[in-house]
C-alpha positions in Angstrom: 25.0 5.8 -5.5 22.3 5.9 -8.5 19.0 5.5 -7.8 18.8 1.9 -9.4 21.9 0.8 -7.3 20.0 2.2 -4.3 17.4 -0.1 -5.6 19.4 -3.6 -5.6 20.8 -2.3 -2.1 17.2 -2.2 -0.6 16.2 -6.0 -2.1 19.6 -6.8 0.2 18.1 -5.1 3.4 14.7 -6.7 2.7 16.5 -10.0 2.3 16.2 -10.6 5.8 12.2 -9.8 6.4 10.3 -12.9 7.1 7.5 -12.4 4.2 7.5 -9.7 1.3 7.6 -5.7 2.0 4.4 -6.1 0.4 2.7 -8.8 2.4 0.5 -6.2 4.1 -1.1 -8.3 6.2 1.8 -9.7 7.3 3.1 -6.2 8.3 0.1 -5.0 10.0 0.5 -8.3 12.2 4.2 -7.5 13.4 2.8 -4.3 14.3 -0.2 -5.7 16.3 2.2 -8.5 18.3 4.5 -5.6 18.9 1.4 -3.8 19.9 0.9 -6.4 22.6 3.7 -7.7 23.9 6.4 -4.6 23.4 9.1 -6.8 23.4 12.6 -5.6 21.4 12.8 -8.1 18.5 9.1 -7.6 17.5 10.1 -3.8 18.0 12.9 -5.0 15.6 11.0 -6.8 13.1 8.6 -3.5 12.8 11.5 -0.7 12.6 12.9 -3.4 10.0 9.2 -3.5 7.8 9.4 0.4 8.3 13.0 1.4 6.5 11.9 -1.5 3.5 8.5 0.2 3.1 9.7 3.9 3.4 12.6 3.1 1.4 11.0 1.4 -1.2 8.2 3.6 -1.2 10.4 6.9 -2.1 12.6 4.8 -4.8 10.0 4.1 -6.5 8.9 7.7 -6.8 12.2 8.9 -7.6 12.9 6.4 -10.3 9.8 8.2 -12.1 11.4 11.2 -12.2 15.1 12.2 -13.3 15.3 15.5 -11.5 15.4 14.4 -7.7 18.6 12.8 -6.8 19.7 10.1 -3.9 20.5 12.8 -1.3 16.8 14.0 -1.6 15.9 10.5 -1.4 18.1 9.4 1.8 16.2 12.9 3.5 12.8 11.8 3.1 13.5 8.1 3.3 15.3 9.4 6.9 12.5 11.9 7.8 9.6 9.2 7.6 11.4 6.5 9.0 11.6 9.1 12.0 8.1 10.2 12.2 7.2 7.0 12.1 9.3 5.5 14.8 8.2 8.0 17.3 4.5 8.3 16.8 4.1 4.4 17.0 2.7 5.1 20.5 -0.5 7.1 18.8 -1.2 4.5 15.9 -5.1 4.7 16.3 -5.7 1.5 15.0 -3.2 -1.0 15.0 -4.9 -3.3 12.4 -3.9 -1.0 9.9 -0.6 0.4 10.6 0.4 -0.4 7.1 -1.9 2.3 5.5 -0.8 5.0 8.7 2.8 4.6 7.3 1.5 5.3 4.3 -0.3 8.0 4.4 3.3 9.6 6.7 5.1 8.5 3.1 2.1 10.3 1.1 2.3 13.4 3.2 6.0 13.7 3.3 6.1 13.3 -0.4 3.1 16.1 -1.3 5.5 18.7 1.0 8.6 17.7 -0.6 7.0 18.0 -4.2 5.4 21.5 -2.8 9.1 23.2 -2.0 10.0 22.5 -5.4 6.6 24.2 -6.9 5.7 21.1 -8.7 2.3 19.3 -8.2 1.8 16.4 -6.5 -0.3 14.0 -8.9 -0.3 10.3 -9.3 -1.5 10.1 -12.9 -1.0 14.0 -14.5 -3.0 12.4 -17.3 -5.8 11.1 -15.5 -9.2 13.5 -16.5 -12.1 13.0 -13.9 -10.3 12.4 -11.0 -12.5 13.4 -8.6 -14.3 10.2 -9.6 -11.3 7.7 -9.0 -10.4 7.1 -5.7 -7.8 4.5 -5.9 -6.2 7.0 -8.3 -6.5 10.5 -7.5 -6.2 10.1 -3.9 -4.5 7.0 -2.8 -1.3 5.7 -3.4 0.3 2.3 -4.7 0.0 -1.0 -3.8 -2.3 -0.4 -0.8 -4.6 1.5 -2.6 -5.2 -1.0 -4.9 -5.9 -3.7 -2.6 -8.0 -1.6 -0.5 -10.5 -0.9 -3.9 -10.3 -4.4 -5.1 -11.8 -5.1 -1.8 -14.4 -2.7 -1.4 -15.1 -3.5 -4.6 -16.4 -6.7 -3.9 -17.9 -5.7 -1.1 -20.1 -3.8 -3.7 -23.7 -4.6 -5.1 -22.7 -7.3 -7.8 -24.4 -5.7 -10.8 -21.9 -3.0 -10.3 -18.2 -5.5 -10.2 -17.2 -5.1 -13.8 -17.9 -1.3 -14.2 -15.9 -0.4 -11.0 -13.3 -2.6 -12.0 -13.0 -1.6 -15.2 -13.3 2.5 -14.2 -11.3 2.3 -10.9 -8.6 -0.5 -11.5 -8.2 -0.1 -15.3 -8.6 3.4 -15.4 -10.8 3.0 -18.4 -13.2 6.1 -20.0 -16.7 5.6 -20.0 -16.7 4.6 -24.0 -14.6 1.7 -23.5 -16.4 -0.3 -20.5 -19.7 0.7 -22.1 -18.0 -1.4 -25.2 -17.0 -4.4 -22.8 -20.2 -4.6 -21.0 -22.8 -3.8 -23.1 -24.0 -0.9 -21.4 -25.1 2.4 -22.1 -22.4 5.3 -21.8 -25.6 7.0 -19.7 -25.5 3.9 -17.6 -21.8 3.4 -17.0 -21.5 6.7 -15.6 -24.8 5.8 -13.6 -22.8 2.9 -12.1 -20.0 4.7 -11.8 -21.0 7.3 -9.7 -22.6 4.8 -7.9 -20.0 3.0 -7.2 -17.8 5.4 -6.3 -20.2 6.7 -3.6 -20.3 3.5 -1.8 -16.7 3.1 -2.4 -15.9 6.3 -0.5 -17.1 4.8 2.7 -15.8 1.2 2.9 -13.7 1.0 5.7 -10.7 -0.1 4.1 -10.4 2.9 1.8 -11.7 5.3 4.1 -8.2 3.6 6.7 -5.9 5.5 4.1 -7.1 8.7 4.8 -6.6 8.4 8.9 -4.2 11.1 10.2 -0.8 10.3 10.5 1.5 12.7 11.9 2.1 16.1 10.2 
């Protein structure tokens, strides 16, 4: 099976979730009731979330790259399905089990890339990365939520540069031409930003351990 078949047979599978794979909210809810009440159809509702997320999560990556085949992507899609299902007892905060799974996907992902002697980057393009976390650290669809809403947790003066540095990935010379700033003072907010950014709670969730 192709990766892109493997693709349509996932959107059959997630066919029968109640609300999107990436509704995140609404996953981190079926975790919480199955939290509570442990009873087997919210336990199947979760393992169900799981397999779409995983599964999706390593297509994705695959279909970016030609040299890693379906039978690399049924391992990993098998080994974090696995890791998952039996650490659910030691989820440390069950209001975010979305970004624990996560970060089991991230980290099975950086070893598998790591046997192969290839580096494990989001954006191989991307220069300053130490400044970007919703880039050079964090991954996908949660990441991006997670900075749009630190973001506007942020000082308001500093919105449109973080935006524009940490969501469109822009250099310093182009928001300074959008905003009228200085390139001096971009990079002023910037680093500002980015400090602050670094310990909003719903970034800082992405980087809880998750099972080796």
């Amino acid at each position: 099976m192709t990766l892109k078949a493997t693709l349509r047979s996932f959107d059959e599978v997630a066919a029968h979730l109640p609300f999107h794979v990436d509704d995140i909210e609404s996953a981190n809810a079926a975790f919480l009731r199955w939290h509570h009440s442990r009873a087997a159809e919210d336990l199947r509702l979760v393992d169900l979330w799981v397999y779409c997320f995983v599964r999706h999560y390593f297509v994705v990556k695959f279909l970016r790259d030609s040299a890693y085949g379906p039978t690399d992507l049924d391992t990993l899609v098998t080994k974090a399905f696995s890791r998952t299902r039996d650490n659910l007892d030691k989820v440390s905060d069950p209001a975010r089990f979305a970004s624990w799974v996560s970060v089991i996907c991230r980290n099975i992902f950086i070893n598998f890339l790591r046997r192969h002697r290839e580096r494990f980057s989001l954006d191989p393009n991307r220069h300053d990365s130490e400044e970007n976390p919703s880039h050079a650290e964090y991954d996908g669809l949660l990441a991006r939520r997670a900075t749009e809403k630190a973001i506007q947790d942020l000082p308001p003066f500093l919105h449109e540069v973080a935006r524009l540095r940490f969501l469109e990935d822009y250099p310093y010379e182009v928001i300074s031409a959008q905003t009228g700033h200085s390139v001096p003072t971009v990079r002023a907010y910037a680093h500002r930003a980015v400090t602050e950014l670094r310990q909003a709670p719903a970034l800082r969730a992405l980087f809880q351990d998750a099972p080796p």
